[in-house]
DSSP file (Angstrom, degrees, kcal/mol; ACC not computed):
  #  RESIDUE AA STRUCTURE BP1 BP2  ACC     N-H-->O    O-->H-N    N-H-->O    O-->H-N    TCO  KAPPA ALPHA  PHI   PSI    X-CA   Y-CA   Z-CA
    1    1 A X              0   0    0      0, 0.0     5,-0.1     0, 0.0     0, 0.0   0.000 360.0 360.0 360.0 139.4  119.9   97.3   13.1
    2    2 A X     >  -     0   0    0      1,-0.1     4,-0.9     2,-0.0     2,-0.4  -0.365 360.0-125.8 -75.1 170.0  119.1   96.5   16.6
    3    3 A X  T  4 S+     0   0    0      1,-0.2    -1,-0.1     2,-0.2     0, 0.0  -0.633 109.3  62.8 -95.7  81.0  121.6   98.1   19.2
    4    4 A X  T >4 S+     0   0    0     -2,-0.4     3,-1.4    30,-0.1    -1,-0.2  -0.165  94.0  55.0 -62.6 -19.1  122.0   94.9   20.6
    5    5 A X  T 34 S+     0   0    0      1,-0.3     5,-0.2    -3,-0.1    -2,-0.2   0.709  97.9  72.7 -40.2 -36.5  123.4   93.4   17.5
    6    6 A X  T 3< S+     0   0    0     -4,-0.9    -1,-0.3     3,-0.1     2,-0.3   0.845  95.1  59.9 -50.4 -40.8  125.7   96.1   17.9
    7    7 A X  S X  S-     0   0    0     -3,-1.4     3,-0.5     1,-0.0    -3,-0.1  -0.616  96.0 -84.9 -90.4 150.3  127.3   94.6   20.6
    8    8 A X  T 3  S+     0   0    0      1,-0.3     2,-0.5    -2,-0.3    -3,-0.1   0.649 101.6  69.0   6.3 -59.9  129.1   91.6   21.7
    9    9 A X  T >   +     0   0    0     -5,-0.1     3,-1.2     2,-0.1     2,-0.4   0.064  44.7 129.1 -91.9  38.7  126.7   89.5   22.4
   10   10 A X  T <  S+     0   0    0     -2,-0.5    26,-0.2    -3,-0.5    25,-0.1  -0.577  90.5   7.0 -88.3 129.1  124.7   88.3   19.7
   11   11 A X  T 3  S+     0   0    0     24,-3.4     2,-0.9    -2,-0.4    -1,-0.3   0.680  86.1 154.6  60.7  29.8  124.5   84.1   20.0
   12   12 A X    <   -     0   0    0     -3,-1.2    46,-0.3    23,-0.2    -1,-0.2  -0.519  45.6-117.7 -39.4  69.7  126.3   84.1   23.5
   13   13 A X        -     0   0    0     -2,-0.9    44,-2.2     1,-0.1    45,-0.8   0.154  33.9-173.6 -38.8 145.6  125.2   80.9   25.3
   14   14 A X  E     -ab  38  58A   0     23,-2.3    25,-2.1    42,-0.2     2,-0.4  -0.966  20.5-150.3-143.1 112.7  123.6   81.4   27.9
   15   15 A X  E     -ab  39  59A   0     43,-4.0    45,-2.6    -2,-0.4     2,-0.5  -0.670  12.1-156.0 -87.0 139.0  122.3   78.9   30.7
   16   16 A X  E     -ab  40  60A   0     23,-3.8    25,-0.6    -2,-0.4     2,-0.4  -0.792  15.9-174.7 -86.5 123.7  118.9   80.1   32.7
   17   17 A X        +     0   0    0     43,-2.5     2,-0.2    -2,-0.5    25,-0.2  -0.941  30.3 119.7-105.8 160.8  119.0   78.2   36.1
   18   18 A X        -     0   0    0     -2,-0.4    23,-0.2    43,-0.1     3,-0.1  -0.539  58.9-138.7 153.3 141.0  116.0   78.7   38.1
   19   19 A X  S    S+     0   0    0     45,-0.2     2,-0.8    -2,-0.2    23,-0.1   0.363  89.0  96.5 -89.4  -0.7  113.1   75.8   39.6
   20   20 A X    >>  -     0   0    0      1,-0.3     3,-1.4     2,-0.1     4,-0.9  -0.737  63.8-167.7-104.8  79.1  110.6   78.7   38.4
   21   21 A X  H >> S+     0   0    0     -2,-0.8     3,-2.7     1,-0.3     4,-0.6   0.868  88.2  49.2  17.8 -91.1  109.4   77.7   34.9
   22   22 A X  H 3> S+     0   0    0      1,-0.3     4,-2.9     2,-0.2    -1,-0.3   0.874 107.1  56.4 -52.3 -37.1  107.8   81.3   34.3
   23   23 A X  H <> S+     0   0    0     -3,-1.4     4,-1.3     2,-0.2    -1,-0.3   0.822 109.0  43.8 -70.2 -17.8  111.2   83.0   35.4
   24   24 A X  H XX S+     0   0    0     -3,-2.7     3,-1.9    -4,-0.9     4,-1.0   0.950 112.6  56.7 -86.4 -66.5  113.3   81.0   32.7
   25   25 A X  H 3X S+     0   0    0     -4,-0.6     4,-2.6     1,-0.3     5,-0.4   0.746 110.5  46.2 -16.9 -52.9  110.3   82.0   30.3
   26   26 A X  H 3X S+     0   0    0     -4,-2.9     4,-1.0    -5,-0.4     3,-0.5   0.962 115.1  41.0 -52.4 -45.1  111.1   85.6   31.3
   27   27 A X  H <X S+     0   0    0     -3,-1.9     4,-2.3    -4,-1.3    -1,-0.2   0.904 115.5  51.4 -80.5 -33.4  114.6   85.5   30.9
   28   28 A X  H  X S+     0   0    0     -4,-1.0     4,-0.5     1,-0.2    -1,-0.2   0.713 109.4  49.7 -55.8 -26.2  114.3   83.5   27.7
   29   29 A X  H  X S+     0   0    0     -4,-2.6     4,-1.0    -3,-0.5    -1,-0.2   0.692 113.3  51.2 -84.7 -12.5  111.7   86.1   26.2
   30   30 A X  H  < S+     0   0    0     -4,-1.0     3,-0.5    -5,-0.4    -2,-0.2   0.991 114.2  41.9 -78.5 -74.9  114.3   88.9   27.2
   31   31 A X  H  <>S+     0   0    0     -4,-2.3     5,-0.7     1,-0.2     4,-0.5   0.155  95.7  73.8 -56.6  -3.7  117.1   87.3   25.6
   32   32 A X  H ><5S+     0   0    0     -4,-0.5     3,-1.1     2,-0.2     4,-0.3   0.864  93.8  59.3 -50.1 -79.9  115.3   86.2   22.5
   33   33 A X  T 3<5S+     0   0    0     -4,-1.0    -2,-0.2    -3,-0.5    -1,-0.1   0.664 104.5  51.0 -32.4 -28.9  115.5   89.9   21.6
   34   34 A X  T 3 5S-     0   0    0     -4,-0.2    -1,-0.2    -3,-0.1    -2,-0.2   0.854 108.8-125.7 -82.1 -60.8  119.5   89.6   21.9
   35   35 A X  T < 5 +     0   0    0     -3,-1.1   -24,-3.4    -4,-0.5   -23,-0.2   0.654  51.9 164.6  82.5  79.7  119.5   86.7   19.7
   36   36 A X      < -     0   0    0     -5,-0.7     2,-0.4    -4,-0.3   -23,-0.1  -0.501  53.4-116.8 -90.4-177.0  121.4   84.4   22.3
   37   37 A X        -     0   0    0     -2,-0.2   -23,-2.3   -27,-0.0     2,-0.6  -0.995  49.3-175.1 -90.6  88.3  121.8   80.8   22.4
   38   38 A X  E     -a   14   0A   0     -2,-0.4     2,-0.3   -25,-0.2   -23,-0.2  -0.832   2.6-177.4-114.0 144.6  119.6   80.2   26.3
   39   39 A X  E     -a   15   0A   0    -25,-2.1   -23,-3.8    -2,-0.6     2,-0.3  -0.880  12.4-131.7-108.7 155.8  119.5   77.1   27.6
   40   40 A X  E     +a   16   0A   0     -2,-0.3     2,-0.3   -25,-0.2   -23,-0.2  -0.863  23.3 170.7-135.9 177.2  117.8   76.0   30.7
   41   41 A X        -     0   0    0    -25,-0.6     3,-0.1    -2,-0.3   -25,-0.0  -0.841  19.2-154.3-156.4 152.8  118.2   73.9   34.1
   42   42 A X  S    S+     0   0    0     -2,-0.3    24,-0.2     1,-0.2     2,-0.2   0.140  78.7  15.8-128.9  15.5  115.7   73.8   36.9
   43   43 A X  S  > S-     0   0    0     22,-0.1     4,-2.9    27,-0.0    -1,-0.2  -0.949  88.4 -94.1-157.1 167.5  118.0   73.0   39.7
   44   44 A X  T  4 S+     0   0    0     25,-0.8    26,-0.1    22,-0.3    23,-0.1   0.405 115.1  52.1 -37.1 -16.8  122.1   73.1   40.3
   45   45 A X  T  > S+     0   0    0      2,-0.1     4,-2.0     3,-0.1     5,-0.2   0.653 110.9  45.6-112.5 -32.1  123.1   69.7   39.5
   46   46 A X  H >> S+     0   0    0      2,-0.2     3,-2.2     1,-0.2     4,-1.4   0.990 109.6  60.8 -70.8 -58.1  121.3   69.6   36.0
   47   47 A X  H 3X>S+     0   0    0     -4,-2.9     4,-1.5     1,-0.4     5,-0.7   0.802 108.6  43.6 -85.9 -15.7  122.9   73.1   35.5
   48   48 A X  H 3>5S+     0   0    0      2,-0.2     4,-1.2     3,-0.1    -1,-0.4   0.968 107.7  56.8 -76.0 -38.6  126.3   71.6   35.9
   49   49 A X  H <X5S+     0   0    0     -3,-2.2     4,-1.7    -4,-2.0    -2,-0.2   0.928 111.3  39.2 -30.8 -78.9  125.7   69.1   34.1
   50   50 A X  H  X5S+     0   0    0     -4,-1.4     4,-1.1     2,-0.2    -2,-0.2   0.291 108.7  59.8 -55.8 -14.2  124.7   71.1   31.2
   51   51 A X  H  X5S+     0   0    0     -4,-1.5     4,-0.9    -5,-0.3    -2,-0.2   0.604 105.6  55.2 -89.0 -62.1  127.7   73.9   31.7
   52   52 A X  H  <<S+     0   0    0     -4,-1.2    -2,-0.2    -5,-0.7    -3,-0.1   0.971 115.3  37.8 -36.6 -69.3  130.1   70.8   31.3
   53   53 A X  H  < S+     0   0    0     -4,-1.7    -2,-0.2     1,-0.2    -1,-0.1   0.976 129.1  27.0 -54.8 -61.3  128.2   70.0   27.8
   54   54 A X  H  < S-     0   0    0     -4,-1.1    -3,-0.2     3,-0.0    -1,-0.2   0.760  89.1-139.3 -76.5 -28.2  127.5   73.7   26.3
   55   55 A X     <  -     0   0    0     -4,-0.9   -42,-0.1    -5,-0.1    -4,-0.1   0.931  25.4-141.0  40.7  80.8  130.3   75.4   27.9
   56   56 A X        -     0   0    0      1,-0.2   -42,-0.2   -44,-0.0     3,-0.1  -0.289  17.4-151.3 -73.0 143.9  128.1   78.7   28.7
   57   57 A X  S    S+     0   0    0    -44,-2.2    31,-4.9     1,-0.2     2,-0.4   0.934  89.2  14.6 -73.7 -49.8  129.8   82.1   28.4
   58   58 A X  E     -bc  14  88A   0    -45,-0.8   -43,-4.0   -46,-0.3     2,-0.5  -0.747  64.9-160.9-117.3 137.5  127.1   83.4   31.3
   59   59 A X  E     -bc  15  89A   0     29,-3.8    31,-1.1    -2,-0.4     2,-0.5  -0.984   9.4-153.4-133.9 128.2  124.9   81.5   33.7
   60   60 A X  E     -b   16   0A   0    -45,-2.6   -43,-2.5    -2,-0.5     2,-0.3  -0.896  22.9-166.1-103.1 124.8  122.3   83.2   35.1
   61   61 A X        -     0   0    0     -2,-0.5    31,-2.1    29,-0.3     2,-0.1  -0.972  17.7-143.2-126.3 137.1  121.8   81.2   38.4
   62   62 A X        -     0   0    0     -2,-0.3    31,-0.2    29,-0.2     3,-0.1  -0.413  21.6-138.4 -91.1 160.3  118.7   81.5   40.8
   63   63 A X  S    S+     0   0    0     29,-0.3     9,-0.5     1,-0.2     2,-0.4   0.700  82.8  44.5 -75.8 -38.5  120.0   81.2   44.6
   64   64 A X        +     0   0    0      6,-0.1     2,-0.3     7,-0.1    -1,-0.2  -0.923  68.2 138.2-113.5 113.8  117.5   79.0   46.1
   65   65 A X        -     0   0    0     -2,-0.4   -22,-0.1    -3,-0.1     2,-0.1  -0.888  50.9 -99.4-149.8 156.7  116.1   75.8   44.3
   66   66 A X  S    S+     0   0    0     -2,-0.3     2,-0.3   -24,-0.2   -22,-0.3  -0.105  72.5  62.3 -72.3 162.3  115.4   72.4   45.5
   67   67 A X  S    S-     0   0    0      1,-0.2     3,-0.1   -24,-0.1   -24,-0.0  -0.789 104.1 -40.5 104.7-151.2  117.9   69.2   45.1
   68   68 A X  S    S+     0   0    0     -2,-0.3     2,-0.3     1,-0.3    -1,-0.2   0.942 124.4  29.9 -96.6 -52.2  121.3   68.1   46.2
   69   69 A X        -     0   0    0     -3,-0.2   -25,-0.8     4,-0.0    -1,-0.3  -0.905  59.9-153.2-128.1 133.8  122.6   71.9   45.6
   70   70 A X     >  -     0   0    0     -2,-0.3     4,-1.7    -3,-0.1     3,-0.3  -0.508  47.0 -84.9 -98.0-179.1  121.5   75.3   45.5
   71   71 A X  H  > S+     0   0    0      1,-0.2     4,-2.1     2,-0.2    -8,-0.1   0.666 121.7  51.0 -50.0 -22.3  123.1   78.1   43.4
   72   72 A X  H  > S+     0   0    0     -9,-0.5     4,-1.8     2,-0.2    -1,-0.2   0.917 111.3  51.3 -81.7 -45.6  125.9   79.3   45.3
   73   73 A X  H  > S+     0   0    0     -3,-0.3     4,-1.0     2,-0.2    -2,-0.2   0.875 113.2  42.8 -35.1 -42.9  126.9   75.7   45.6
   74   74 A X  H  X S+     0   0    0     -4,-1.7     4,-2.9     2,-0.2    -2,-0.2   0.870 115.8  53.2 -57.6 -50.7  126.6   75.5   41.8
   75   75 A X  H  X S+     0   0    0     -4,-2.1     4,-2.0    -5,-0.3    -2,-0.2   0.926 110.9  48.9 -58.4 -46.6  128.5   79.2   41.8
   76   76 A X  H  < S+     0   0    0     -4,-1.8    -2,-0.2     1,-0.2    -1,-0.2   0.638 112.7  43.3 -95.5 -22.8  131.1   77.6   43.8
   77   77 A X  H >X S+     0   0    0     -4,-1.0     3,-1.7     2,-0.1     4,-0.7   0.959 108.2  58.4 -68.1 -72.3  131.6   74.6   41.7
   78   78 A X  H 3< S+     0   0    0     -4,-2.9     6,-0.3     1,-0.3     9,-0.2   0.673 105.2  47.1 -23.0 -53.8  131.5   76.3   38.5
   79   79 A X  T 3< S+     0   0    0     -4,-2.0    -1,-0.3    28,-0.2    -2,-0.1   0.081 107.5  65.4 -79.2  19.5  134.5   78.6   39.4
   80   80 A X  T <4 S+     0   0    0     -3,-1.7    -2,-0.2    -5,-0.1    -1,-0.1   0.859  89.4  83.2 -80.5 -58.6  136.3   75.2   40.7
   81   81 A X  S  X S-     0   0    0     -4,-0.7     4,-0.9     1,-0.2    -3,-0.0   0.145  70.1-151.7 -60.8 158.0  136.4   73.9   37.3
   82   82 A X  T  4 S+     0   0    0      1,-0.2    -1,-0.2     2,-0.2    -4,-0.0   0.587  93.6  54.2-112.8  -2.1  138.8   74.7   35.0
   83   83 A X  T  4 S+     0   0    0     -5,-0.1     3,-0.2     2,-0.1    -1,-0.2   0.887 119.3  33.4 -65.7 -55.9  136.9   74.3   32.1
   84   84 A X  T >4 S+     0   0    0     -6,-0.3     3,-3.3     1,-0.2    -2,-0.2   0.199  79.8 109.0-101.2  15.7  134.5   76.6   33.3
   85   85 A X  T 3< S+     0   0    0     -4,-0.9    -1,-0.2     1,-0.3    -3,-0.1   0.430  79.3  49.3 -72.0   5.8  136.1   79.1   35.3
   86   86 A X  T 3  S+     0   0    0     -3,-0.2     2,-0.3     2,-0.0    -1,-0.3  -0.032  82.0 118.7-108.4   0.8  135.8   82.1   32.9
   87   87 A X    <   -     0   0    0     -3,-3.3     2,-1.6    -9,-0.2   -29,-0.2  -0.395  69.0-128.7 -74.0 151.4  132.2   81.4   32.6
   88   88 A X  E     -c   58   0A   0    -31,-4.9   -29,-3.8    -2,-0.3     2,-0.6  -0.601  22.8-163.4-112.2 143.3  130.5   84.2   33.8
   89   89 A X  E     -c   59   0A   0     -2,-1.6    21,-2.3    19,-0.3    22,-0.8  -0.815   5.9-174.7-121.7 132.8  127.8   83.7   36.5
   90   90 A X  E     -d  111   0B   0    -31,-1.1   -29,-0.3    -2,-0.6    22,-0.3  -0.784  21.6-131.2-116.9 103.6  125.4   86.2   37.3
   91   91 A X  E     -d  112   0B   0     20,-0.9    22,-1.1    -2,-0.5     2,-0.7  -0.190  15.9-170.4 -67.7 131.7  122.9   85.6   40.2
   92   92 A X  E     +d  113   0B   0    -31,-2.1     2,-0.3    20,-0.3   -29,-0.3  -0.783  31.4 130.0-120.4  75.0  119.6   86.2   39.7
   93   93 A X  E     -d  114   0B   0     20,-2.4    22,-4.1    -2,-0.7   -31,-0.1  -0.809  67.4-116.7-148.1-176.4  117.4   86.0   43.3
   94   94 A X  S    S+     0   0    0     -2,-0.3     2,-1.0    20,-0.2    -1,-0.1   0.573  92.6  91.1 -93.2 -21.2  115.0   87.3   45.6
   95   95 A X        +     0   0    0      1,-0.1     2,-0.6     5,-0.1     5,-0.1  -0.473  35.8 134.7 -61.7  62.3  118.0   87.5   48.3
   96   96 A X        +     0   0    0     -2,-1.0     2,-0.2     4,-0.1    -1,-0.1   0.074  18.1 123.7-116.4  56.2  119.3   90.7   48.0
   97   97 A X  S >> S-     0   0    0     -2,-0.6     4,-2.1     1,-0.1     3,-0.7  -0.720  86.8 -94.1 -91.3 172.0  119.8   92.2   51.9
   98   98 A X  H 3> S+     0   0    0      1,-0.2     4,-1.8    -2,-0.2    -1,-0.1   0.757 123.5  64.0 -45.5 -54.9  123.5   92.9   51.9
   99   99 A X  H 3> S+     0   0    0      2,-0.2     4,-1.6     1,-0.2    -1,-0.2   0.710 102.3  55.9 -20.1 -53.9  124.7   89.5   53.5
  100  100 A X  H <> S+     0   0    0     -3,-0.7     4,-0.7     2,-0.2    -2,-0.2   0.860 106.8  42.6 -19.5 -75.4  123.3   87.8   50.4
  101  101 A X  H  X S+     0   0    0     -4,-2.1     4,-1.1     2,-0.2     3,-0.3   0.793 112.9  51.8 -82.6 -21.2  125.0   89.5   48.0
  102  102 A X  H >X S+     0   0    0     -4,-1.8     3,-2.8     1,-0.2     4,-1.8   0.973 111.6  51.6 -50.6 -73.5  128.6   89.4   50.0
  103  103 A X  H 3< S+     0   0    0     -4,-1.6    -2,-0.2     1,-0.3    -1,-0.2   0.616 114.4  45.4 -29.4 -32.6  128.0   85.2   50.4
  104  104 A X  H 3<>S+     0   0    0     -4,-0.7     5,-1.6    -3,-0.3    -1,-0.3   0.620 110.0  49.2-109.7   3.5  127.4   85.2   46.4
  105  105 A X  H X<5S+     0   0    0     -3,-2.8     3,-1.6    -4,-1.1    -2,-0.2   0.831 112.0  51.3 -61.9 -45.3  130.4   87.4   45.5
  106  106 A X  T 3<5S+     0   0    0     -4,-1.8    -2,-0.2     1,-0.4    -3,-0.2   0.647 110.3  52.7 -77.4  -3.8  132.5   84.8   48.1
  107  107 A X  T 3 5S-     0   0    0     -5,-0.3    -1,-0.4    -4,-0.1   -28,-0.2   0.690 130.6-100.4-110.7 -16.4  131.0   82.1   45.9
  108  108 A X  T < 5 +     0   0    0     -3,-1.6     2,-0.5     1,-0.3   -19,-0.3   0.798  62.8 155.8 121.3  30.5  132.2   83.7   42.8
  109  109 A X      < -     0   0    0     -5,-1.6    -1,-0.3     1,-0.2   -19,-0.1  -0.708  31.9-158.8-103.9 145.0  129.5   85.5   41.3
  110  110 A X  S    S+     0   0    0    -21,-2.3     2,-0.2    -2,-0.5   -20,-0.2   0.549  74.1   9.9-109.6  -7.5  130.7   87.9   39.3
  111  111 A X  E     -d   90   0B   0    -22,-0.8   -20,-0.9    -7,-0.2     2,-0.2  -0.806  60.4-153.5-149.3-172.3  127.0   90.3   39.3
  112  112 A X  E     -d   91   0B   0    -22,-0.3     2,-0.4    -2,-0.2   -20,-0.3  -0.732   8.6-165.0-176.3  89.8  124.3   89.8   41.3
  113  113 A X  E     -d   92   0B   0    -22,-1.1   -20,-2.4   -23,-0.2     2,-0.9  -0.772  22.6-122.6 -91.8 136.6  120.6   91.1   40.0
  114  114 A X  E     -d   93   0B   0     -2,-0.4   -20,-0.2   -22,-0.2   -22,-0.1  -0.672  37.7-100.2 -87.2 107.1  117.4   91.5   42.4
  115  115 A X  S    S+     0   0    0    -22,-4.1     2,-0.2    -2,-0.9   -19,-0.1  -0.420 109.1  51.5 -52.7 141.0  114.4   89.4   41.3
  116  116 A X  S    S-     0   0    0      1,-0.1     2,-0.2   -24,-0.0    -2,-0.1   0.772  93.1-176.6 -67.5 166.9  112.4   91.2   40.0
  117  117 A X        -     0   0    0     -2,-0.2     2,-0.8    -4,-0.1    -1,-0.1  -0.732  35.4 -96.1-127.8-176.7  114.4   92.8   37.5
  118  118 A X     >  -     0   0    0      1,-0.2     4,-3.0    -2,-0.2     5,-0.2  -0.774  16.7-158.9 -83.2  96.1  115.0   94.9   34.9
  119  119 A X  H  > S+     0   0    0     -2,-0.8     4,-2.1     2,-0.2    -1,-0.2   0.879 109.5  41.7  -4.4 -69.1  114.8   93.3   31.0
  120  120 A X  H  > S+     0   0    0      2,-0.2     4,-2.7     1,-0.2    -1,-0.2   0.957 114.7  49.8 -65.8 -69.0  117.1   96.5   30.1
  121  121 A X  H  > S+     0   0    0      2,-0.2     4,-2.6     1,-0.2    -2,-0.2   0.989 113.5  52.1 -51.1 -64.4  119.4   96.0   33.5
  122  122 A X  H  < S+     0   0    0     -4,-3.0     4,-0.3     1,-0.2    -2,-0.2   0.911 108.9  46.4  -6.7 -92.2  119.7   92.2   32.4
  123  123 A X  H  X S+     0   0    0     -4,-2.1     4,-1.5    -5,-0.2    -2,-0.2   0.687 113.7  43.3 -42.1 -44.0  120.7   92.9   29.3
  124  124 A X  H  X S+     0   0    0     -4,-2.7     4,-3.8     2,-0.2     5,-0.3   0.964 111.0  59.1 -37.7 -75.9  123.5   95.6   30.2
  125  125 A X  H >< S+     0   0    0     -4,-2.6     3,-2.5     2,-0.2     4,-0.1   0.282 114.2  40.3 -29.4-127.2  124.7   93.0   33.3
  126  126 A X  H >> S+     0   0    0      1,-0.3     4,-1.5    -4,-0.3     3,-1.1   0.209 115.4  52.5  38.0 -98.8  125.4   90.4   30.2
  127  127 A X  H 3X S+     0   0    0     -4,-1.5     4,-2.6     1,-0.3     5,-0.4   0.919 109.0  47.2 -27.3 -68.4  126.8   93.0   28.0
  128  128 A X  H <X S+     0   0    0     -4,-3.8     4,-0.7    -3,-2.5    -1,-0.3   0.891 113.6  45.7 -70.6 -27.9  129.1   94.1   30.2
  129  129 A X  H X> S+     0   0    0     -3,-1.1     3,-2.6    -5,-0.3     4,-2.2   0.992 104.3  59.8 -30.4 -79.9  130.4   90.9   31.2
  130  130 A X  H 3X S+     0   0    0     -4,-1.5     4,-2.5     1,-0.3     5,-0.2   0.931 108.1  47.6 -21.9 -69.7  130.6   89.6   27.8
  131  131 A X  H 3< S+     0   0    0     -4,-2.6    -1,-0.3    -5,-0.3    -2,-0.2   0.855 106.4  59.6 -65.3 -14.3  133.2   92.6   27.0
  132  132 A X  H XX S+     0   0    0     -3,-2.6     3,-2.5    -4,-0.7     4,-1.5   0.960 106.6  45.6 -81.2 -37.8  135.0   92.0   29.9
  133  133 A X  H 3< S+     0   0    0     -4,-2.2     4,-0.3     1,-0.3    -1,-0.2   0.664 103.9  57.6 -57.7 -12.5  135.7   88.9   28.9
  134  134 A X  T 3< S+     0   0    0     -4,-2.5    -1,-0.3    -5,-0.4    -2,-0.2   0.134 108.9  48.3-100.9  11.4  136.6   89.4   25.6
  135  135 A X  T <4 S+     0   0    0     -3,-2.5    -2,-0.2    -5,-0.2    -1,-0.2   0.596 106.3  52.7-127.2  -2.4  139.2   91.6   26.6
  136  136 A X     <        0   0    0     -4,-1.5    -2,-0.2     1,-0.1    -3,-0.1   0.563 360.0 360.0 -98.7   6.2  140.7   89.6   29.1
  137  137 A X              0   0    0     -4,-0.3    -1,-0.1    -5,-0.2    -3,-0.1   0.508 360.0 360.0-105.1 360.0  141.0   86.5   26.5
């Protein structure tokens, strides 16, 4: 058996946000291994859209894309809603000086991963989200 199957997260949805086409490819071939549920978005207002409809456990959300809203806007939204306020969103960007990552904690991001990243570190972020939620529900 794989050792993710072991864990929690086997079919989690999961929405990719990101304008980068090859970076939702990444994250989808990463998570593939997992056997998730991924969905994708390529800016903030589709990904809301689409977290309204699937009701994601995790959104992995890029911090800067084009449109009406970037991801911390998106972050900030997400944790408004009361539907989706237990989703967990883990931001996924290029930003990471220290400032960055304070500004997408205050927006609600509950981790915070540095493009590029780890496959492995992904997967763990995820994981360990996933159990926290399942012990606080």
């Amino acid at each position: 058996m794989s050792p993710l199957k072991e864990r929690n997260i086997v079919g989690t949805r999961v929405l990719v946000v990101d304008d980068q086409p090859y970076i939702r490819k990444l994250v989808r071939m990463t998570l593939s291994i997992g056997d998730f549920t991924v969905y994708e978005a390529d800016n903030g207002m589709s990904a809301l859209a689409m977290a309204s409809n699937i009701k994601p456990k995790i959104i992995l959300m890029d911090v800067m894309m084009p449109g009406e809203i970037d991801g911390l806007e998106a972050c900030l939204r997400v944790k408004a809603d009361p539907e989706l306020a237990d989703t967990a969103v883990i931001m996924v960007t290029a930003r990471v000086q220290q400032a960055d990552i304070e500004v997408g904690k205050a927006a609600g991001a509950d981790a915070y991963l540095a493009k590029p990243f780890s496959p492995l570190q992904l997967i763990d972020t995820i994981d360990k989200l996933v159990a926290q939620s399942s012990r606080t529900s």
